[in-house]
N, C-alpha and C positions, 0 to 999 in steps of 0.2 A: 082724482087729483086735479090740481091745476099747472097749467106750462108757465109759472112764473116768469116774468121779466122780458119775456118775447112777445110779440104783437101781435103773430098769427102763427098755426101749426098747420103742417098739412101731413096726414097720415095716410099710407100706398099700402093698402091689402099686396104680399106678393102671392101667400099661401092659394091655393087651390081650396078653395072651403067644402068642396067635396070630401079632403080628405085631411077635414077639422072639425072636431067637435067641440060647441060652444066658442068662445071667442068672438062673441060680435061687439063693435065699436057702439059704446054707450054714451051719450048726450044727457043732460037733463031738461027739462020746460018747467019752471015754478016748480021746483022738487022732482017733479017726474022724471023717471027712468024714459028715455026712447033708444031701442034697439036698433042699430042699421045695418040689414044683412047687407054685405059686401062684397061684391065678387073681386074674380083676381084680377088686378090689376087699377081697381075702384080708388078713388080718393077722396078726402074729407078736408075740408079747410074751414078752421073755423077759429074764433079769439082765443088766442093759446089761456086767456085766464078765467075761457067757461070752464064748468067743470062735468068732466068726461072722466071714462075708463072702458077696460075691454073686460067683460063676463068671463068667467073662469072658462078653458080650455080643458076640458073633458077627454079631447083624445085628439088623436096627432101632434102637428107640430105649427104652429100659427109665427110668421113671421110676416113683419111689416119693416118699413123702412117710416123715417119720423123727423121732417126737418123743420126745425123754429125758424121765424121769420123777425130780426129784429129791427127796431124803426132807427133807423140813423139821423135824421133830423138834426141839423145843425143851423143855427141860425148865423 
């Protein structure tokens, strides 16, 4: 998906990924998939309107925290 309407997103691994299965933060390059294992506490900032996703979680409990960044510009 993409983070519509915000300018940049930063996403906080909090989970322990020891004890999570599957759930890595996906990117793409010219279509390609790229996987970024993450440890806890790890963060990602990038243009909220590339398009990203997290790979299916297989086992435990994956949580993250997720905050948009919007441009205020005002002239």
């Amino acid at each position: 998906h993409r983070d519509c309407g915000s300018a940049l997103t930063i996403s906080v691994l909090l989970s322990d990924p020891a004890e999570v299965s599957g759930g890595d933060f996906v990117t793409y390059c010219e279509g390609t998939p790229i996987a970024h294992k993450m440890e806890q506490g790890d963060a990602i900032l990038f243009n909220s309107e590339d398009l990203h996703n997290i790979s299916t979680v297989t086992g435990g409990m994956r949580q993250s925290i997720v905050v948009e960044l919007y441009s205020s510009y005002r002239s």
